[in-house]
mmCIF file of the N, C-alpha and C atoms, coordinates in Angstrom:
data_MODEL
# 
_entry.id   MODEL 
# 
loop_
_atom_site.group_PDB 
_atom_site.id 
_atom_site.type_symbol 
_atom_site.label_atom_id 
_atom_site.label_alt_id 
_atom_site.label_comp_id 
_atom_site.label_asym_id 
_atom_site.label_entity_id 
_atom_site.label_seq_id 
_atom_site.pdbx_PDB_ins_code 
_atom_site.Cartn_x 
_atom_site.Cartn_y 
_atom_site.Cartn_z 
_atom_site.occupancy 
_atom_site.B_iso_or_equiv 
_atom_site.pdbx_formal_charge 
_atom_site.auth_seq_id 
_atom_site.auth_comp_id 
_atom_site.auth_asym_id 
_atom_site.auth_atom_id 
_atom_site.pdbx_PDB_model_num 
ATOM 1   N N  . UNK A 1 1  ? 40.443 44.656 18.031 1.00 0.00 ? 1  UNK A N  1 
ATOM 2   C CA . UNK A 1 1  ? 40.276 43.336 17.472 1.00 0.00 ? 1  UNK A CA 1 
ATOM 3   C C  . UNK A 1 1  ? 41.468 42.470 17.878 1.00 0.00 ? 1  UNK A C  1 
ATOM 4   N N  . UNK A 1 2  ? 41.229 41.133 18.090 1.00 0.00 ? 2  UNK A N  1 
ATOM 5   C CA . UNK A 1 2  ? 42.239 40.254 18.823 1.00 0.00 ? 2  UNK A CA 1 
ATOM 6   C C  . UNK A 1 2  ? 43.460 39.913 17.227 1.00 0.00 ? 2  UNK A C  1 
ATOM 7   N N  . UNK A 1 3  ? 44.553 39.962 17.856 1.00 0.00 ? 3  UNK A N  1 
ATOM 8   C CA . UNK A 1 3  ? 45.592 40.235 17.015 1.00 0.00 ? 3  UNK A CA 1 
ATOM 9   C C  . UNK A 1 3  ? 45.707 38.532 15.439 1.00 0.00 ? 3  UNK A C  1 
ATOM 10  N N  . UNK A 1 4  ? 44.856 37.858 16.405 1.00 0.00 ? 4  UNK A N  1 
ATOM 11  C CA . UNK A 1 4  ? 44.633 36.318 15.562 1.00 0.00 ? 4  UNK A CA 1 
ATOM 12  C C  . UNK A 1 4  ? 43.680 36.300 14.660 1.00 0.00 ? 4  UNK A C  1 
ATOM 13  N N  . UNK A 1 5  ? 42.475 36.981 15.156 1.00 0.00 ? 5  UNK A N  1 
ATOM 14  C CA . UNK A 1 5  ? 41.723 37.229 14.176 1.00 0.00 ? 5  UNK A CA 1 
ATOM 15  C C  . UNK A 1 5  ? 41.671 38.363 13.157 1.00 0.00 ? 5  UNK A C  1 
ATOM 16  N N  . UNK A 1 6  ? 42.671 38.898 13.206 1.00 0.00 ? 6  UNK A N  1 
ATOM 17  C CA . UNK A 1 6  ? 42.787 40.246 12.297 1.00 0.00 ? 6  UNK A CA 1 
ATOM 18  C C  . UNK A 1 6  ? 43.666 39.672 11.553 1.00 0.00 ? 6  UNK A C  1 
ATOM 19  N N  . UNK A 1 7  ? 44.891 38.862 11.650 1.00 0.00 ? 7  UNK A N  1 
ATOM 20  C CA . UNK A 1 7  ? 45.510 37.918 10.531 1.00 0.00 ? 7  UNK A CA 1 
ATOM 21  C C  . UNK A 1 7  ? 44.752 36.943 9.719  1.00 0.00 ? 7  UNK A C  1 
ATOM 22  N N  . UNK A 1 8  ? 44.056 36.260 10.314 1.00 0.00 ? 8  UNK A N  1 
ATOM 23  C CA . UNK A 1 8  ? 42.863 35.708 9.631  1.00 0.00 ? 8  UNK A CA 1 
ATOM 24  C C  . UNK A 1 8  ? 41.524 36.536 8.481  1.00 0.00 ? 8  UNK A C  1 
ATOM 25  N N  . UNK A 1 9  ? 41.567 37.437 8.878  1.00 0.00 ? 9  UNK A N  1 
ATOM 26  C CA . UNK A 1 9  ? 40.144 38.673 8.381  1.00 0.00 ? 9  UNK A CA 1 
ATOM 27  C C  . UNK A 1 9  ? 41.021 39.546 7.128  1.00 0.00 ? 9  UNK A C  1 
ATOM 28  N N  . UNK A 1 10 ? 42.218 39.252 7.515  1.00 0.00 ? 10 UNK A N  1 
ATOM 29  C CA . UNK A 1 10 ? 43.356 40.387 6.717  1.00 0.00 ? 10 UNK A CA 1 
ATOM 30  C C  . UNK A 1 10 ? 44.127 39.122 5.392  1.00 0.00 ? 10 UNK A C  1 
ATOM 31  N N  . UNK A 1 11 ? 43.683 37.590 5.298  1.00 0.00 ? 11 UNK A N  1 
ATOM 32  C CA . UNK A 1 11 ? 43.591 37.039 4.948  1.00 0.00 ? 11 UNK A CA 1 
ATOM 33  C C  . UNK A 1 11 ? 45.687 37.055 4.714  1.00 0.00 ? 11 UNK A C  1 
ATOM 34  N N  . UNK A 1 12 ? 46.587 37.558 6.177  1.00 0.00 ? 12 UNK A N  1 
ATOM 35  C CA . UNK A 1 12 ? 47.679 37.372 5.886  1.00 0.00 ? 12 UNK A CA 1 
ATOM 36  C C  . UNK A 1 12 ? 48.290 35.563 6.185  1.00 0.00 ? 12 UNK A C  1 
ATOM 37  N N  . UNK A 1 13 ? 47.267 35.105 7.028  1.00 0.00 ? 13 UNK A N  1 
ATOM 38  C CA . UNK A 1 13 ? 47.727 33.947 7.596  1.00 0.00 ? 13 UNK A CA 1 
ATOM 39  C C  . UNK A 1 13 ? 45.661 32.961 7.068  1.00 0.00 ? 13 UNK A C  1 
ATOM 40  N N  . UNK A 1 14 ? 45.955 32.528 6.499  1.00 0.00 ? 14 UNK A N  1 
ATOM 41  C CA . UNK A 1 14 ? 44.582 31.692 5.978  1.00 0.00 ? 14 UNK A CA 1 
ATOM 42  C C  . UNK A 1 14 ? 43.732 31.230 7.301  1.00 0.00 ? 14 UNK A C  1 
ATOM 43  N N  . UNK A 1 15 ? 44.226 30.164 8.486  1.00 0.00 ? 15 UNK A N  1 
ATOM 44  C CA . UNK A 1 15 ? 42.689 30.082 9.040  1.00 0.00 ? 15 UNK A CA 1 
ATOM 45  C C  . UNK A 1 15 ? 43.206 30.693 10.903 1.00 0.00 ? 15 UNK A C  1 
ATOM 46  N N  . UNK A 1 16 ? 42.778 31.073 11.267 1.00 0.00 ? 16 UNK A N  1 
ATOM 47  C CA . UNK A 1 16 ? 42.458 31.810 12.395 1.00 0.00 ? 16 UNK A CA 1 
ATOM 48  C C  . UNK A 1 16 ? 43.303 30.778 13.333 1.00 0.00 ? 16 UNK A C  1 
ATOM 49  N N  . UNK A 1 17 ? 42.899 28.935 13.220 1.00 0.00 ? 17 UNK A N  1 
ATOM 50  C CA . UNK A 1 17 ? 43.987 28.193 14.766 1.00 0.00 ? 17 UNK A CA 1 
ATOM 51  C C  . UNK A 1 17 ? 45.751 28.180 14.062 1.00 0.00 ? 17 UNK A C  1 
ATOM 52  N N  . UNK A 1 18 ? 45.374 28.432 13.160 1.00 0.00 ? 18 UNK A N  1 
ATOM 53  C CA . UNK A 1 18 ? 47.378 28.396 12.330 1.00 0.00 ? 18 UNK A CA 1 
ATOM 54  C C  . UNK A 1 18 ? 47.799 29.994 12.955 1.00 0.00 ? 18 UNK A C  1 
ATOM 55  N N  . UNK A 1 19 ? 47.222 30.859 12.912 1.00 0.00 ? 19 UNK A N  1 
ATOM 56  C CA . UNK A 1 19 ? 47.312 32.429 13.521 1.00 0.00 ? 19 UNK A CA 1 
ATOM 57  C C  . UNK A 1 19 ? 47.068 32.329 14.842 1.00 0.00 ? 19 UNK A C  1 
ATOM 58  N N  . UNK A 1 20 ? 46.464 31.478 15.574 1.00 0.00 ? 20 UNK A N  1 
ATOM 59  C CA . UNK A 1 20 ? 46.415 31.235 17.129 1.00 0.00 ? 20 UNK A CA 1 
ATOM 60  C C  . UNK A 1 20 ? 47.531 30.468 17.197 1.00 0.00 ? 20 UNK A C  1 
ATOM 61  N N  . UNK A 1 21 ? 48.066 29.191 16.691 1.00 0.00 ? 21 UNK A N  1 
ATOM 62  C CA . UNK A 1 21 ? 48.834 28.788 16.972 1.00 0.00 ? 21 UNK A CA 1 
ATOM 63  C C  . UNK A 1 21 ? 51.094 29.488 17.152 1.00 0.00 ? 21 UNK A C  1 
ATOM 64  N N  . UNK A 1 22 ? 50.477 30.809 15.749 1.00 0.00 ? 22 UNK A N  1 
ATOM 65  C CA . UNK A 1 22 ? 52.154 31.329 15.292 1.00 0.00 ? 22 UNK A CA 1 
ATOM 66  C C  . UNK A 1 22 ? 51.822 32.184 16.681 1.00 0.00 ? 22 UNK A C  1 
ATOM 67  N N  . UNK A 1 23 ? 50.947 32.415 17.037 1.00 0.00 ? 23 UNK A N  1 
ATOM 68  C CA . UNK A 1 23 ? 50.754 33.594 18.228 1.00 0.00 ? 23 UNK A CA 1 
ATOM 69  C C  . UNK A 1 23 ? 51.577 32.881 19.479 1.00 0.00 ? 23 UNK A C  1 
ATOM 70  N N  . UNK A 1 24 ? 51.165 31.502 19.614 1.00 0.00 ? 24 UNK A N  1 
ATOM 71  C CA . UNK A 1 24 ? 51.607 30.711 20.953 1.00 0.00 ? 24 UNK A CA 1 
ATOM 72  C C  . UNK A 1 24 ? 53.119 30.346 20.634 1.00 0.00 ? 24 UNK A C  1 
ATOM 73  N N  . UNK A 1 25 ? 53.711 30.151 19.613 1.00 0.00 ? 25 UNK A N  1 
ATOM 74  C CA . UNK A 1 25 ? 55.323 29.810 19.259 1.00 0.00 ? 25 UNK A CA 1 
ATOM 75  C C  . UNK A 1 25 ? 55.999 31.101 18.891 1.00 0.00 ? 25 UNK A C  1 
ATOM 76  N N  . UNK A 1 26 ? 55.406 32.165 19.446 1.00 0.00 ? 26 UNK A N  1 
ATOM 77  C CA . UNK A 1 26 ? 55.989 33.519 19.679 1.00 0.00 ? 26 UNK A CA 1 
ATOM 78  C C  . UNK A 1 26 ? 56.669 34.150 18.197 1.00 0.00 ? 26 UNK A C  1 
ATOM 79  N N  . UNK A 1 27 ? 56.015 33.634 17.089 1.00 0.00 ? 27 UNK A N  1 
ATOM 80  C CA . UNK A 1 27 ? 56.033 34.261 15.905 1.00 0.00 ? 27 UNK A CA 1 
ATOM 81  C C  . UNK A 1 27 ? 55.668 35.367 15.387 1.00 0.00 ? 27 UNK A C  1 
ATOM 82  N N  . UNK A 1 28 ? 54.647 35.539 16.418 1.00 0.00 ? 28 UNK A N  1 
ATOM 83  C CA . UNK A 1 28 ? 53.541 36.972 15.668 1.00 0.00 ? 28 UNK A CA 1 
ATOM 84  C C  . UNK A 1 28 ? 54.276 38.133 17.026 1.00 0.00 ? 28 UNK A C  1 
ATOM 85  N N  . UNK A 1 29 ? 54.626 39.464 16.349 1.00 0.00 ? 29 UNK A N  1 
ATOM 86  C CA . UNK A 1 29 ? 54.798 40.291 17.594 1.00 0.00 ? 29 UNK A CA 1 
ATOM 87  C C  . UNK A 1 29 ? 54.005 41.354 16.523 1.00 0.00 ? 29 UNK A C  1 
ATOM 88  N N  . UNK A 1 30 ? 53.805 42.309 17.981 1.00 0.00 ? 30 UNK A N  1 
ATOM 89  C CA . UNK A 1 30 ? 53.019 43.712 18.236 1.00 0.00 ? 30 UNK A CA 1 
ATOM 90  C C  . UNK A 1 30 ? 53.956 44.700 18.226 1.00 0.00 ? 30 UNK A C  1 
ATOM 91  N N  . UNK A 1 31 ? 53.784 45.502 18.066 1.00 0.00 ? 31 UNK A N  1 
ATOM 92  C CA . UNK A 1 31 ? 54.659 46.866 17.892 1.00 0.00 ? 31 UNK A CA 1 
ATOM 93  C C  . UNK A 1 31 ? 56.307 46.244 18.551 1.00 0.00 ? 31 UNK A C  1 
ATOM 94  N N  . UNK A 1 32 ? 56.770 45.530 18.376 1.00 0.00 ? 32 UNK A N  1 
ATOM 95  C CA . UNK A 1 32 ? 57.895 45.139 19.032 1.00 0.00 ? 32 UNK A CA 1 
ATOM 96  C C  . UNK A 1 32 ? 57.798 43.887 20.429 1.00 0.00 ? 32 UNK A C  1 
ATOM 97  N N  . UNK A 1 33 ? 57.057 43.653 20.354 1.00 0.00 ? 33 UNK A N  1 
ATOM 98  C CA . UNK A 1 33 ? 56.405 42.241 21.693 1.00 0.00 ? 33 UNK A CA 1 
ATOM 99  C C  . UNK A 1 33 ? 55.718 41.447 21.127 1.00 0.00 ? 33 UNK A C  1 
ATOM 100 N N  . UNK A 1 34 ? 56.192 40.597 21.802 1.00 0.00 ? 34 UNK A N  1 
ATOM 101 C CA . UNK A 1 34 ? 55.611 39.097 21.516 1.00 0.00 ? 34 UNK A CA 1 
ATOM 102 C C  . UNK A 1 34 ? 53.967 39.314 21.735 1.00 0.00 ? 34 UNK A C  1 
ATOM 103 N N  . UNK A 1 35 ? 53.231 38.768 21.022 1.00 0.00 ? 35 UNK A N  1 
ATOM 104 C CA . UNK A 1 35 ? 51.968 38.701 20.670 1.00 0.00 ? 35 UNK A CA 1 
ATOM 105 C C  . UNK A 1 35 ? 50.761 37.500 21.234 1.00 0.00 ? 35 UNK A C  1 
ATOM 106 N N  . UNK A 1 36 ? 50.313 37.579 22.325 1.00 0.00 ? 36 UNK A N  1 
ATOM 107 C CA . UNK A 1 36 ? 49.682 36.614 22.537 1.00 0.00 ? 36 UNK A CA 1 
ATOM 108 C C  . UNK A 1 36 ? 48.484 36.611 21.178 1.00 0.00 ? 36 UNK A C  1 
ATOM 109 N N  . UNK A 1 37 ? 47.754 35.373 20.996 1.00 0.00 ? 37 UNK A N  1 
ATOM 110 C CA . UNK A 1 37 ? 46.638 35.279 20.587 1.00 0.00 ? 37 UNK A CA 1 
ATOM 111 C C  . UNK A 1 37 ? 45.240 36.441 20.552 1.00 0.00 ? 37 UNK A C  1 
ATOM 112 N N  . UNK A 1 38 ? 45.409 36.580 21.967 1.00 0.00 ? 38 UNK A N  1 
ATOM 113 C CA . UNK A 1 38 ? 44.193 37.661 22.497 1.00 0.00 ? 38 UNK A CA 1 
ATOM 114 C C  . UNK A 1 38 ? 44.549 39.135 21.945 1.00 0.00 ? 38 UNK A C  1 
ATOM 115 N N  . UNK A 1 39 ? 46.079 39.264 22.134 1.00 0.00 ? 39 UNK A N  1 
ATOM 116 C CA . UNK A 1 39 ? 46.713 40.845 21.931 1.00 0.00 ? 39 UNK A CA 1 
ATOM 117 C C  . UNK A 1 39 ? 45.403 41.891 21.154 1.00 0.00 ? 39 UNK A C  1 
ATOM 118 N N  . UNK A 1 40 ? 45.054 42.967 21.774 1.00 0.00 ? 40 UNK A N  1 
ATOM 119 C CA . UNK A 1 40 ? 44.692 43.791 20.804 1.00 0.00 ? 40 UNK A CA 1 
ATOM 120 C C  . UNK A 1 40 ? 44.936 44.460 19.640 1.00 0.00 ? 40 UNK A C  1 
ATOM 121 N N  . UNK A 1 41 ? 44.801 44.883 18.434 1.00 0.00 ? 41 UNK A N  1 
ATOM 122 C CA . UNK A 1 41 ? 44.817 45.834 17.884 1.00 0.00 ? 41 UNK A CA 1 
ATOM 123 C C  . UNK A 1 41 ? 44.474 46.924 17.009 1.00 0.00 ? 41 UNK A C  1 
ATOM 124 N N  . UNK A 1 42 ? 44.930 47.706 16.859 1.00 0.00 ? 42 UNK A N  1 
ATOM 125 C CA . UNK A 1 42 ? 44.406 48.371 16.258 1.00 0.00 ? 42 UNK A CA 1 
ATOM 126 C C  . UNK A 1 42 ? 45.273 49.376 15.073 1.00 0.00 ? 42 UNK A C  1 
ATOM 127 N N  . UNK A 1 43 ? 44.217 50.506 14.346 1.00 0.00 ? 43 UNK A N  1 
ATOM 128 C CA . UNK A 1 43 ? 45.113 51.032 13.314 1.00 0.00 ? 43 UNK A CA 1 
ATOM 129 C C  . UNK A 1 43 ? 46.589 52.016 13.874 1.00 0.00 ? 43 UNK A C  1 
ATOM 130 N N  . UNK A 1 44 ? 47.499 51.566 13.716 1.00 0.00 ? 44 UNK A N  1 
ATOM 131 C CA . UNK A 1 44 ? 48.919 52.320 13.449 1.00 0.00 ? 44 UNK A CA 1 
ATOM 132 C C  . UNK A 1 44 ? 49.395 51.122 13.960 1.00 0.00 ? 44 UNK A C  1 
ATOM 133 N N  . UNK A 1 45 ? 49.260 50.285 14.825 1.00 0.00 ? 45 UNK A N  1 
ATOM 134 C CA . UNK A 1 45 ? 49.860 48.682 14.931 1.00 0.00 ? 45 UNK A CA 1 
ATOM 135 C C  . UNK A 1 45 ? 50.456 48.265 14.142 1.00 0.00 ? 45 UNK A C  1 
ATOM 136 N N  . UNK A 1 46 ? 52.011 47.914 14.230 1.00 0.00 ? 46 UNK A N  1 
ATOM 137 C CA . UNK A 1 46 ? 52.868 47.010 13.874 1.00 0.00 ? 46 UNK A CA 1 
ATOM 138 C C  . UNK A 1 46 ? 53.796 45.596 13.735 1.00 0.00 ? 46 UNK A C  1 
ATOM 139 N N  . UNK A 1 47 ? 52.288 44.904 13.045 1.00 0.00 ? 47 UNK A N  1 
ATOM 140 C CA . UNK A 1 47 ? 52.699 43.644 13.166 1.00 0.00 ? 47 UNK A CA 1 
ATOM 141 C C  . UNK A 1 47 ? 53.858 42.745 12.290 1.00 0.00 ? 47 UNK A C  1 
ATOM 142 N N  . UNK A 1 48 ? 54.585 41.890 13.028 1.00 0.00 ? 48 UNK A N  1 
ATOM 143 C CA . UNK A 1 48 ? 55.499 41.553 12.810 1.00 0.00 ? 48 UNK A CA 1 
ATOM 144 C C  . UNK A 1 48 ? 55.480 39.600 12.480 1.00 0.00 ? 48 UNK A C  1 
ATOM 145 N N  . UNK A 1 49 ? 55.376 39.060 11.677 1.00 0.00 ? 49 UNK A N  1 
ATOM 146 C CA . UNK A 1 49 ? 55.162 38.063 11.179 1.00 0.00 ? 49 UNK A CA 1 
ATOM 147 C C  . UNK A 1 49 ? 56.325 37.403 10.750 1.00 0.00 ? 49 UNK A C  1 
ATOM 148 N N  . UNK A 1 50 ? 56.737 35.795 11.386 1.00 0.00 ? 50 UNK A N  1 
ATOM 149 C CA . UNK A 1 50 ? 58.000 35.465 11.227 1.00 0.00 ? 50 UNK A CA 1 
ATOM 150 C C  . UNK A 1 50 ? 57.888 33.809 11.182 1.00 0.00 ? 50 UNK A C  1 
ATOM 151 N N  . UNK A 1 51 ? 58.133 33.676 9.413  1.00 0.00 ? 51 UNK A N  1 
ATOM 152 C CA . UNK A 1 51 ? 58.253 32.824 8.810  1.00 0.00 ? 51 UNK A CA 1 
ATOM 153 C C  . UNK A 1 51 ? 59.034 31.515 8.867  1.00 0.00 ? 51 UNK A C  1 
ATOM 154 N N  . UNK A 1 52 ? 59.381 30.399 8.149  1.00 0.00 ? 52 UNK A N  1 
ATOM 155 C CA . UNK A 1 52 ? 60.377 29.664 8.362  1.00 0.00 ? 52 UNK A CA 1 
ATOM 156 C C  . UNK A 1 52 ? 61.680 30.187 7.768  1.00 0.00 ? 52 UNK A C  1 
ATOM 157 N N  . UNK A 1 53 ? 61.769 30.978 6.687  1.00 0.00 ? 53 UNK A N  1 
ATOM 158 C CA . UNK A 1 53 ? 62.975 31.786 6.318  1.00 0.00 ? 53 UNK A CA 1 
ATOM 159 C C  . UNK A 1 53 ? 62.212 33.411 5.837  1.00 0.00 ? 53 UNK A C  1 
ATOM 160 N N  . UNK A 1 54 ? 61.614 33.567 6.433  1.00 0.00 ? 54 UNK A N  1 
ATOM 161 C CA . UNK A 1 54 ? 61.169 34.967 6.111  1.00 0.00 ? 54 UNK A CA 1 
ATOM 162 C C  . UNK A 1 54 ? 60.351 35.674 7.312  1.00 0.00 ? 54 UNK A C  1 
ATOM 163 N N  . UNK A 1 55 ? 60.556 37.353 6.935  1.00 0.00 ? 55 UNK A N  1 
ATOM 164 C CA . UNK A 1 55 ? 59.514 38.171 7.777  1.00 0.00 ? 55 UNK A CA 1 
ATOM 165 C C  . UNK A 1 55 ? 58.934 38.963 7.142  1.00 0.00 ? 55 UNK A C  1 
ATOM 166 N N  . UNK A 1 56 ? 57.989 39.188 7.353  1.00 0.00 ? 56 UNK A N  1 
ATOM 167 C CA . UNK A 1 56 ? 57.285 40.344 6.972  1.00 0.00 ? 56 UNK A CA 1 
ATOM 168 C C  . UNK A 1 56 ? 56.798 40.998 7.850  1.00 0.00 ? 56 UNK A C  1 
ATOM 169 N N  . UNK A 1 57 ? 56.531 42.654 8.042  1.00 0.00 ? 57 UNK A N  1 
ATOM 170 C CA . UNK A 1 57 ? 55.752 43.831 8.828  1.00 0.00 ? 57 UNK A CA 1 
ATOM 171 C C  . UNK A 1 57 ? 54.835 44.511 7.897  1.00 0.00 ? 57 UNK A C  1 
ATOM 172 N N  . UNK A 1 58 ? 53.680 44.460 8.869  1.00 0.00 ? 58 UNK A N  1 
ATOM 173 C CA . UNK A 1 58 ? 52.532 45.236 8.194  1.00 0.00 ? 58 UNK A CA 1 
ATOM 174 C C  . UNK A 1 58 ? 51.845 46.198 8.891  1.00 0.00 ? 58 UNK A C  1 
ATOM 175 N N  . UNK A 1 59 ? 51.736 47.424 8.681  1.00 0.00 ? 59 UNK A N  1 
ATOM 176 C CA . UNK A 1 59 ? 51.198 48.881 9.511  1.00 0.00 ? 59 UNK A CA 1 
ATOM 177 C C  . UNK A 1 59 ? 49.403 48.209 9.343  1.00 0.00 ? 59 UNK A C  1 
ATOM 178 N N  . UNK A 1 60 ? 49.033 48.689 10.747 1.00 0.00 ? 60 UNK A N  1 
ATOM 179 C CA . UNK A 1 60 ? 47.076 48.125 10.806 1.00 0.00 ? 60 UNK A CA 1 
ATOM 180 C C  . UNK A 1 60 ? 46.791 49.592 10.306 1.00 0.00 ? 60 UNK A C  1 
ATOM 181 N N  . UNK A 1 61 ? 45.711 49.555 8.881  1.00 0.00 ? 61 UNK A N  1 
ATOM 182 C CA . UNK A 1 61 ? 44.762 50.664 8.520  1.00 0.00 ? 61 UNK A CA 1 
ATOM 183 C C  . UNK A 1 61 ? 43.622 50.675 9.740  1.00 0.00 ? 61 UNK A C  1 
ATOM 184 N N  . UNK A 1 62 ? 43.028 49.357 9.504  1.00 0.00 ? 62 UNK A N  1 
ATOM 185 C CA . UNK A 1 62 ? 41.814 49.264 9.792  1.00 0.00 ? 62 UNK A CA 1 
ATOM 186 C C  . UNK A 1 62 ? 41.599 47.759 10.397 1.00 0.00 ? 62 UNK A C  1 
ATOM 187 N N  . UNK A 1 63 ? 40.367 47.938 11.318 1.00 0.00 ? 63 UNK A N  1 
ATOM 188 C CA . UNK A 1 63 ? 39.672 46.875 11.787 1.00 0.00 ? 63 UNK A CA 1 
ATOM 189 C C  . UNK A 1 63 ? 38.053 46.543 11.802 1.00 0.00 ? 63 UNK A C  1 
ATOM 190 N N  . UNK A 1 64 ? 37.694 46.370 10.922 1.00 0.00 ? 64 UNK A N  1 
ATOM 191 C CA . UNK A 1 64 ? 35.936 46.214 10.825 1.00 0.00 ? 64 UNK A CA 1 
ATOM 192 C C  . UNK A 1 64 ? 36.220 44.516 11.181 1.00 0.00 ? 64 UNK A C  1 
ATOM 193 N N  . UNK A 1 65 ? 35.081 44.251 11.204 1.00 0.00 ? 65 UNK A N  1 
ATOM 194 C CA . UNK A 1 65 ? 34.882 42.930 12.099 1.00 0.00 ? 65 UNK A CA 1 
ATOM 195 C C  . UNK A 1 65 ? 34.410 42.619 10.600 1.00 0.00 ? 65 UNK A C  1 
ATOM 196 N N  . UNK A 1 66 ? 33.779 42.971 9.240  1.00 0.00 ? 66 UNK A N  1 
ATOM 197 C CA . UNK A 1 66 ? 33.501 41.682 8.016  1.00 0.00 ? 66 UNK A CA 1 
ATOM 198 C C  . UNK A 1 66 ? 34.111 42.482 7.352  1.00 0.00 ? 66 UNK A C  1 
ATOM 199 N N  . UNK A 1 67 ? 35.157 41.552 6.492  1.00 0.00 ? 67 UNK A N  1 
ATOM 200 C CA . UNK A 1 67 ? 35.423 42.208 5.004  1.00 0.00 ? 67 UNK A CA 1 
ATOM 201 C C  . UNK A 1 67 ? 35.748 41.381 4.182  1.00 0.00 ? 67 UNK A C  1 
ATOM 202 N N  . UNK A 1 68 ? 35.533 41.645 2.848  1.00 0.00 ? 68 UNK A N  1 
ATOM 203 C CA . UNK A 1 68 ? 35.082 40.780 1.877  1.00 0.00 ? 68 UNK A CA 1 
ATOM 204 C C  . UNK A 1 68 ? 36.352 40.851 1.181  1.00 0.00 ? 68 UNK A C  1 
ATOM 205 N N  . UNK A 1 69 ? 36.802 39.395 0.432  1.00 0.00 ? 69 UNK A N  1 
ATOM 206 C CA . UNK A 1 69 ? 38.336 38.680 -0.226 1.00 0.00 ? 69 UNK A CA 1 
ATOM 207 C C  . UNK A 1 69 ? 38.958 40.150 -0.971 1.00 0.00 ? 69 UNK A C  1 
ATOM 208 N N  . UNK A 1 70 ? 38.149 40.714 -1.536 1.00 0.00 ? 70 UNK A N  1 
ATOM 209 C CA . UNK A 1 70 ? 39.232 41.309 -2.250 1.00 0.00 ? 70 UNK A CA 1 
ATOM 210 C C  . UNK A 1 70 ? 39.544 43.006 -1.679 1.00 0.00 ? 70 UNK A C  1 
ATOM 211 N N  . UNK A 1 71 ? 38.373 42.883 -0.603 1.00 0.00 ? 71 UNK A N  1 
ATOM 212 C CA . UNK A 1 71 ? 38.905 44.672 0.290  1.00 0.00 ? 71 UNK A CA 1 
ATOM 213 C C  . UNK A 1 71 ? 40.027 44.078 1.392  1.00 0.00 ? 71 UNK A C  1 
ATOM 214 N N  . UNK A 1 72 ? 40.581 43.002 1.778  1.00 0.00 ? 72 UNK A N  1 
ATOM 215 C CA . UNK A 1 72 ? 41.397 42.044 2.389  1.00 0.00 ? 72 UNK A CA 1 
ATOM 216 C C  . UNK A 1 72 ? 42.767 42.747 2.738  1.00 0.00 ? 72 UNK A C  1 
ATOM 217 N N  . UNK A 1 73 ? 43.408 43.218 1.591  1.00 0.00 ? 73 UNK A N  1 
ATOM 218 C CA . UNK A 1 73 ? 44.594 44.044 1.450  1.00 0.00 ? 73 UNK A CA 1 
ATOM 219 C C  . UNK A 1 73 ? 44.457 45.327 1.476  1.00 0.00 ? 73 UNK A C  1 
ATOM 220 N N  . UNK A 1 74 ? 43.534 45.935 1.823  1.00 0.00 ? 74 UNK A N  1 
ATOM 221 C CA . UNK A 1 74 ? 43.596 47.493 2.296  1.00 0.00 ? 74 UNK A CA 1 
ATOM 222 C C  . UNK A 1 74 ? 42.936 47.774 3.699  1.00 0.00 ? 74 UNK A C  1 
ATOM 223 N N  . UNK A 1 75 ? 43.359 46.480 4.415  1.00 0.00 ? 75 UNK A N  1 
ATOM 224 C CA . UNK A 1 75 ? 43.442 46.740 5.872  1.00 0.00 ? 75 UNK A CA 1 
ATOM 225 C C  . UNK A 1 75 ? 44.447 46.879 6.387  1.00 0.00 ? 75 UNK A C  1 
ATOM 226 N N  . UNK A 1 76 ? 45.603 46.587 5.982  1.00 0.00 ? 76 UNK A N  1 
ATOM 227 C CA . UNK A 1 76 ? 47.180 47.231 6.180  1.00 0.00 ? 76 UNK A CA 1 
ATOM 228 C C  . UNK A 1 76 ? 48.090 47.316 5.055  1.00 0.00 ? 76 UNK A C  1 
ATOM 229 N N  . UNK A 1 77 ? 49.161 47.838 5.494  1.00 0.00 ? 77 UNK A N  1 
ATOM 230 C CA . UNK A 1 77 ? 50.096 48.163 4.250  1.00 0.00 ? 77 UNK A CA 1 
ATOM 231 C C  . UNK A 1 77 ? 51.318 47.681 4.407  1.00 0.00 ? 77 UNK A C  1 
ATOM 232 N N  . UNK A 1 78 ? 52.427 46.737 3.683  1.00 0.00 ? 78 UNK A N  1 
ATOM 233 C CA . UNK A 1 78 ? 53.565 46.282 4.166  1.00 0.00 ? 78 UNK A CA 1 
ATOM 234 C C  . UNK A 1 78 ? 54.904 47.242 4.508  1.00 0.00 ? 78 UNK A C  1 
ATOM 235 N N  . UNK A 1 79 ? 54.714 46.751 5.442  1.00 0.00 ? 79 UNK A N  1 
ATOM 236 C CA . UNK A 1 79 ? 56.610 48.032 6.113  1.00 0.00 ? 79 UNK A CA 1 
ATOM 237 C C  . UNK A 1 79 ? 57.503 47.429 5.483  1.00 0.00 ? 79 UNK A C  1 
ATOM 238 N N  . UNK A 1 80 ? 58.055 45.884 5.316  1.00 0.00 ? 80 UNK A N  1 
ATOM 239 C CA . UNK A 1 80 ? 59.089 45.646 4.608  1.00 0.00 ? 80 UNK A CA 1 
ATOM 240 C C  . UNK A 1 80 ? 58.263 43.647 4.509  1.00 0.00 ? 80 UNK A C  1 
ATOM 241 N N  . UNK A 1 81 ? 59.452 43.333 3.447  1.00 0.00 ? 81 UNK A N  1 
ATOM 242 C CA . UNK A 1 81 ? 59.124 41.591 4.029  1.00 0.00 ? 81 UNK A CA 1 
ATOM 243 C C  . UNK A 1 81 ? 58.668 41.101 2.404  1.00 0.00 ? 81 UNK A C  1 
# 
């Protein structure tokens, strides 16, 4: 699953062009790399999310393509942040 829409589906970043966009200002990284938009991923993925004064990392459980508001947060688990 493309690394923009799994922030969006994972409801960590609300709409999918704000998660395309942190992807293009090199905010969002992948196991340690910068993250295009497209980036794949998948479960054991370590995404890295970087705020105006904050970060957060989150380990990927899972990737189903529908999930509903409140199964949202047990598609990954926070590493720190």
């Amino acid at each position: 699953m493309r690394v923009d829409k799994f922030l969006k589906i994972s409801r960590l970043i609300k709409r999918r062009s704000v998660a395309h966009d942190a992807c293009e200002e090199a905010r969002i990284s992948v196991n340690g790399k910068e993250a295009k938009p497209g980036k794949d991923v998948g479960p054991g993925d370590v995404i890295t999310i970087r705020f105006a004064s904050s970060e957060i990392s989150v380990r990927v459980l899972s990737t189903p393509e529908h999930v509903t508001k409140d199964g949202a947060s047990e598609l990954y688990e926070v590493i720190n942040g």
